[in-house]
N, C-alpha and C positions, 0 to 999 in steps of 0.2 A: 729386703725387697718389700715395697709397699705390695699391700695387696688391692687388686679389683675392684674398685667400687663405681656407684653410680654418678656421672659425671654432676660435681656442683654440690654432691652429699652422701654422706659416708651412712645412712641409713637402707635397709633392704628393699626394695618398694613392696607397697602391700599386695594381698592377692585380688583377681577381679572381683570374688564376693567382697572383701574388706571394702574394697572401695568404692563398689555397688552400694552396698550399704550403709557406708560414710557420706554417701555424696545424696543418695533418695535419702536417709535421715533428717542431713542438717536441710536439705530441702523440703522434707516434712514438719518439720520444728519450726523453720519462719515461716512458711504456709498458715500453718496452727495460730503463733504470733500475731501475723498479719489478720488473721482473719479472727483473733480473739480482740484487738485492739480497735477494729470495725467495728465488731458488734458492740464491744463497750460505747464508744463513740456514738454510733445510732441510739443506743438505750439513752445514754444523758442526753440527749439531744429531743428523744421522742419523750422524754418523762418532762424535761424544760417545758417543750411543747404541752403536753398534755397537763402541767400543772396552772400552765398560763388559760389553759381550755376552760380547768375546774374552776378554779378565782374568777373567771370571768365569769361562768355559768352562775357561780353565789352571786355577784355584785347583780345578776341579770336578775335571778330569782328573790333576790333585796330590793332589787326595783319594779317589780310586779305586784312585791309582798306588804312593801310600805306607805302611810299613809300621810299628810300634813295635817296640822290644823290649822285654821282659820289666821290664828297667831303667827305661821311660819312655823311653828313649832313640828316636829315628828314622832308619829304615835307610829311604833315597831308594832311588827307583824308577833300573831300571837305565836305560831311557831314559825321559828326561824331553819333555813335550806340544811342544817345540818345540825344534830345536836349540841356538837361543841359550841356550836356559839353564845351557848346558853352557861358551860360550867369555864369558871375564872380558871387563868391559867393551861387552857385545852388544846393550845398551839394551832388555833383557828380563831381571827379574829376580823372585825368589821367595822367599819366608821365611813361616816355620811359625812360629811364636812358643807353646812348652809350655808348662807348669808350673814347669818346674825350667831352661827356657833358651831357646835359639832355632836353630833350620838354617835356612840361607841357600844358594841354588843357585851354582854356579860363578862364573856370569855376576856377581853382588853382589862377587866380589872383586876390592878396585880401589877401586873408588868410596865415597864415603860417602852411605849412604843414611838416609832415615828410618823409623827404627824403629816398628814398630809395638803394637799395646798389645790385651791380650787381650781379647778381644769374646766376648760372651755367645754359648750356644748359637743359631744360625739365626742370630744377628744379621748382616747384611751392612750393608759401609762403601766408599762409593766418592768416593773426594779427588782433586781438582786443582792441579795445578801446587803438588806439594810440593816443596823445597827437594833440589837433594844437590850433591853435590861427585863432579864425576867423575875418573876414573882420571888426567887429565893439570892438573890442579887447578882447571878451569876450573868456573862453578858452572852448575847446570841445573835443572829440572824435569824431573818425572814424575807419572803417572796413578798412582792407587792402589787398588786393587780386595780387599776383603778380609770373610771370611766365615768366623763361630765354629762350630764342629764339635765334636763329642763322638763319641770312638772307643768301639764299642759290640763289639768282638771281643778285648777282654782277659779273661781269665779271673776275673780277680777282682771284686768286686763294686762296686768304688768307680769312679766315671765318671772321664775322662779325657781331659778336656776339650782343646783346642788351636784355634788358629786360622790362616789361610794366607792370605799376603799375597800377591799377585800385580801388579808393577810395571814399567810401561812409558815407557822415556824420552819426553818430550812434545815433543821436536823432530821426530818423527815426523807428527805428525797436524799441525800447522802447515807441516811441508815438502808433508803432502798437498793441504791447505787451501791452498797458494799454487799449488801445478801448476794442483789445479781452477780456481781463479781464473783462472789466467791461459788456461786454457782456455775457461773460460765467458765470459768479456769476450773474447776475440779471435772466435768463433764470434758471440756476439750482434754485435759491428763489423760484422761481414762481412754479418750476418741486414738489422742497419741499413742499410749501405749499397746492399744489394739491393732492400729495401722502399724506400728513397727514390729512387731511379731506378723502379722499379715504378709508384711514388707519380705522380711525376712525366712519367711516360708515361701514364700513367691519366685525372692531371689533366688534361695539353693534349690526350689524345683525348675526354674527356668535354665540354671547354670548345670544342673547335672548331666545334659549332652558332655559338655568339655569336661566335666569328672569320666565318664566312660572313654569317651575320646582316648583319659590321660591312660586310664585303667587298661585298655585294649594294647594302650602304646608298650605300657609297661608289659604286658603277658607275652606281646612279639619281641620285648628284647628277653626275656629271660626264655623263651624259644617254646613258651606256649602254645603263641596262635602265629598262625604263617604269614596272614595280614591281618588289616584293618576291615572291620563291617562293614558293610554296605548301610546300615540303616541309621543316617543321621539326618538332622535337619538342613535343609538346604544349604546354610548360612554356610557352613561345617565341611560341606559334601566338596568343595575345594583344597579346602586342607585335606581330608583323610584320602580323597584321589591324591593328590600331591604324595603322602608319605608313603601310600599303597606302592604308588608308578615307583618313589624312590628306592625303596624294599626290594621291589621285583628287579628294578636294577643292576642293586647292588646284588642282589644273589645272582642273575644272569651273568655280572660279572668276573663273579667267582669262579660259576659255571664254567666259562668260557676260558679266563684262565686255567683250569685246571684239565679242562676239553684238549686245548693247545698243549699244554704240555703233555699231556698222554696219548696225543695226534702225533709231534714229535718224537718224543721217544720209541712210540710204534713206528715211524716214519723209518730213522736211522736205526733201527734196527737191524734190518734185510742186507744197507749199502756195507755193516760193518762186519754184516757176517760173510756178508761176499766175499770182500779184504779180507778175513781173518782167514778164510779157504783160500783163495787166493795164495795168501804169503804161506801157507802150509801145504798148499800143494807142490811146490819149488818149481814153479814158473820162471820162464825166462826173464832179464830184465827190462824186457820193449814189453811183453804181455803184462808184467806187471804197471809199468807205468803208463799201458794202454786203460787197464781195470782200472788206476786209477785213479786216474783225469774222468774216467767215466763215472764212477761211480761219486766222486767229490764234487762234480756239477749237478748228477744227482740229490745230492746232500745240499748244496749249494741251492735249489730250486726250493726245496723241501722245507731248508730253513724260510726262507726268503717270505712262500706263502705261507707260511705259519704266523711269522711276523705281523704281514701285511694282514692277514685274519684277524691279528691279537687287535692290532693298531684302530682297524676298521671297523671292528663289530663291538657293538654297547651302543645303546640309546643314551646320551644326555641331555638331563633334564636342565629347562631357565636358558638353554643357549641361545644365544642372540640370532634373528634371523640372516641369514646368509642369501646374497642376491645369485639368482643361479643363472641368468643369462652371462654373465662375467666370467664366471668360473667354464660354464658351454663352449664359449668364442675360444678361451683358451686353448681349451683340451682338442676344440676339432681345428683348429689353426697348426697345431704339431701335426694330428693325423693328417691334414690333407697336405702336408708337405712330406710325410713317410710315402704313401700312397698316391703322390704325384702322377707316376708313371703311368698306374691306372685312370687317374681322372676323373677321381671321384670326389665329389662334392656333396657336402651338407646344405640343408637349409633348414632356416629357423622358422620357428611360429610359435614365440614366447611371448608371453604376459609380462609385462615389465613389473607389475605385482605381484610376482610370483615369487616365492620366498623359501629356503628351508632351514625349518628351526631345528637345526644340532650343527655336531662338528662340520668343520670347513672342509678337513681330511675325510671325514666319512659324504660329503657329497662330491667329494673330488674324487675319491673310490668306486661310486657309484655308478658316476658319469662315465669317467674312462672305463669303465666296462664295458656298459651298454654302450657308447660311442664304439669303441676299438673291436666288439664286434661286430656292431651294423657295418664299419668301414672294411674289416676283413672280409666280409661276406657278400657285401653290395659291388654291383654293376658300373655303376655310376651316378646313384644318387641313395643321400640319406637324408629322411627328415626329421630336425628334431622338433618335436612338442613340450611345453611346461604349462601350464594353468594351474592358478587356485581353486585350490579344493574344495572339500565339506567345508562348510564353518559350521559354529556351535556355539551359544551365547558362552558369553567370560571366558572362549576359549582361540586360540590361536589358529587358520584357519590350515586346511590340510595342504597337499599338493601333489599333483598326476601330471608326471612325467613320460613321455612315448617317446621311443626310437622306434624305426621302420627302415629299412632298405627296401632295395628292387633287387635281393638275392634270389639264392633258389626258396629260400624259406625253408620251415620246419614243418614236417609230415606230423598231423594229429596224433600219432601213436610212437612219437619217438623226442616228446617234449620233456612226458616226464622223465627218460633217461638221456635228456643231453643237459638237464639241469643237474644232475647226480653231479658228483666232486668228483673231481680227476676224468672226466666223458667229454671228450672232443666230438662234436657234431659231424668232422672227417678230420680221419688219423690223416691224410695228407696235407692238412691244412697245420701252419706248426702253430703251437700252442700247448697250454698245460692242463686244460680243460677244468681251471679252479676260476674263471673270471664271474661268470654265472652263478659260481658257488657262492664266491663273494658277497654279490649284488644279494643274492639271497638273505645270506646273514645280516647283511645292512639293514635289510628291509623290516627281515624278521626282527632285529632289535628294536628298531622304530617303530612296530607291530603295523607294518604295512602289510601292503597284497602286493604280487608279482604276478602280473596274467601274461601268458606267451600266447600266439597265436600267428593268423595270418593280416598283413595289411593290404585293405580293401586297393589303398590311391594307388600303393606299388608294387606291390603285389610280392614280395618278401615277407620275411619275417616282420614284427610286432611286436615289442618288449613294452609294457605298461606298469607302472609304478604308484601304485594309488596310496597317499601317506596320511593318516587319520588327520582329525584339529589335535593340536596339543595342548598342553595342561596353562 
């Protein structure tokens, strides 16, 4: 026989911490990624910039700082914008490119660089990773930053035009670009693995309701605790009502089975001790088979409601709501054809909204009770009432049921003893004084109210049925 597994994969599924923290992890890792790869991005980007800023700033501070001579010739500033431009080979270099030739700063000899080509007035040029050959023959790149000028303090009238090149070895800005790096990735590691320790104390103190939950669960099945707490987080507080109501249930139903049977067998007790004196008294054979036909419709009664108790009484829970005007029209459409003769009639005033969530059987138990005796007891009119109830948010809404006759009604001081089990309201009336009893237990299962009284419209009796919201 295969065994049980999860449909599509033969693995267990993890728990909700595993997967809490599988799931915020790998969403903290590319968070981290994404936003390490940003930053990298911006920094080449603002170093590009900002190296294009500095080259510029030389070539500016080379055109403030230089002078011609009369010849075309150019006489260099005594210091130059940065010291490297003065020692060969310093990976900072500078060239003016004139009319009739080119000056090149200190630093340019050595190396072979690339020459640059003269640019129109205002025009500016900035090139990457051009080619040279440095002073120990090895090959390289450089930034190139270059901007055309036109000398406007010669004396004579013809422009004089030049332009200044300003170049920066490029192992520079990738030697910067790798420190950052390895700085920005060793801080975000460190950011990671504080966040997921964080993460992770986060999650098992958020998740430790559902460990108590589990915890509580486990103590009521090894018969610790009788229920479930009251003190959970909201989210929660539907589940543990839910197992609470299921619990008290399942124990009420045990209850009650075990009620019943010991109702029973106290029951038949009496009718078999009767027969057993009886058949030992040696009684005639008419008195005996008068005892008992008498006593076996006894018995016969005795079973019957015990049965219908077992059948009727339990709350179940999730049951689909049940339409109760349907099941009403039913139950008084028979009684008003039993009690024809009298001529009594029902009337309705139900809520077509009106609903009851449990068995079909336990509202069809209900009903004929309180119907069968508004009808035994009324004149000639019974009214029945259903409306919806309390409601209660997330929860299923209640429902208050009235029966009312225009009987003689019930005397205030003789309610609580014609709800008692086995109490006929009048021994002339025939009945077995268990119907009230019933309704009771119904009620009480569904953890209803049952109010008796008098009614105001008919002035009989008043049976009211008020049934909470449900789970």
């Amino acid at each position: 026989m295969m065994s049980a597994r999860a449909p599509g994969f033969g693995w267990r599924p993890r728990s909700l911490q595993s997967r809490q923290l599988w799931a915020a992890s790998l969403g903290l890792v590319a968070f981290l990624a994404l936003t390490g790869y940003a930053l990298d991005r911006a920094f080449i980007d603002v170093a590009g910039h900002g190296l294009r800023d500095r080259l510029k700033g030389y070539a500016l501070a080379y055109a403030q700082s230089i002078e011609f001579a009369r010849d075309g010739s150019l006489i260099p500033p005594e210091l130059p914008p940065d010291a490297r431009f003065d020692r060969p080979g310093a990976g900072l270099y500078a060239e003016v490119v004139l009319p009739s030739g080119r000056w090149v700063s200190n630093s340019a000899q050595g190396p072979t660089l690339p020459q640059g080509e003269m640019l129109a007035p205002r025009e500016e040029q900035f090139s990457e990773a051009l080619p040279i050959t440095r002073s120990n023959g090895m090959s390289g790149e450089v930034y190139r930053y270059g901007i055309g000028l036109v000398d406007a303090t010669r004396g004579d009238a013809a422009e004089f035009p030049y332009t200044i090149y300003v170049m920066e070895d490029a192992g520079n800005l990738p030697l910067q670009v790798q420190i950052y790096r390895q700085a920005l990735w060793g801080y975000l590691g460190i950011a990671a693995v504080i966040l997921l320790l964080l993460q992770a104390l986060i999650l098992r103190w958020s998740l430790l309701p559902l460990r108590r939950v589990v915890s509580e669960l486990a103590r009521v099945q090894r018969g610790q605790a009788y229920r479930m707490s009251e003190r959970h987080p909201r989210e929660l507080e539907p589940l543990t009502e839910s197992i609470n109501a299921l619990i008290e249930s399942e124990r009420e139903h045990l209850d009650r089975q075990r009620n019943t049977l010991a109702d029973l067998a106290h029951s038949l007790k009496t009718p078999l001790a009767v027969l057993r004196t009886r058949l030992d008294s040696g009684a005639s054979e008419a008195e005996l088979r008068e005892d008992l036909d008498t006593q076996l419709r006894r018995m016969n009664d005795m079973v019957g409601y015990q049965l219908s108790r077992a059948a009727s009484g339990g709350h179940k829970l999730f049951a689909a709501p049940v339409e109760v005007e349907g099941h009403a029209e039913q139950i008084v459409q028979g009684l008003e054809k039993i009690h024809a003769s009298r001529g009594v009639l029902c009337e309705f005033d139900v809520d077509p909204a009106a609903r009851f969530h449990g068995e079909p059987g336990d509202l069809q138990e209900l009903l004929g009770n309180l119907l069968e005796n508004a009808f035994k007891w009324a004149r000639s009119r019974v009214l029945f009432t259903a409306r919806t109830g309390q409601t209660a948010p997330n929860r299923r809404p209640g429902l208050r049921i009235v029966v009312e006759d225009d009987g003689p009604g019930i005397p205030p001081e003789r309610i609580a003893h014609v709800l008692q089990r086995g109490v006929r309201g009048d021994e002339r009336v025939q009945g077995h004084g268990i119907g009230l009893a019933i309704v009771q237990d119904i009620v009480h299962g569904y953890r209803g109210e049952l109010h008796v009284g008098a009614s105001e419209e008919l002035g009989g009796a008043r049976f009211e049925v008020v049934l909470p919201p449900g789970l």
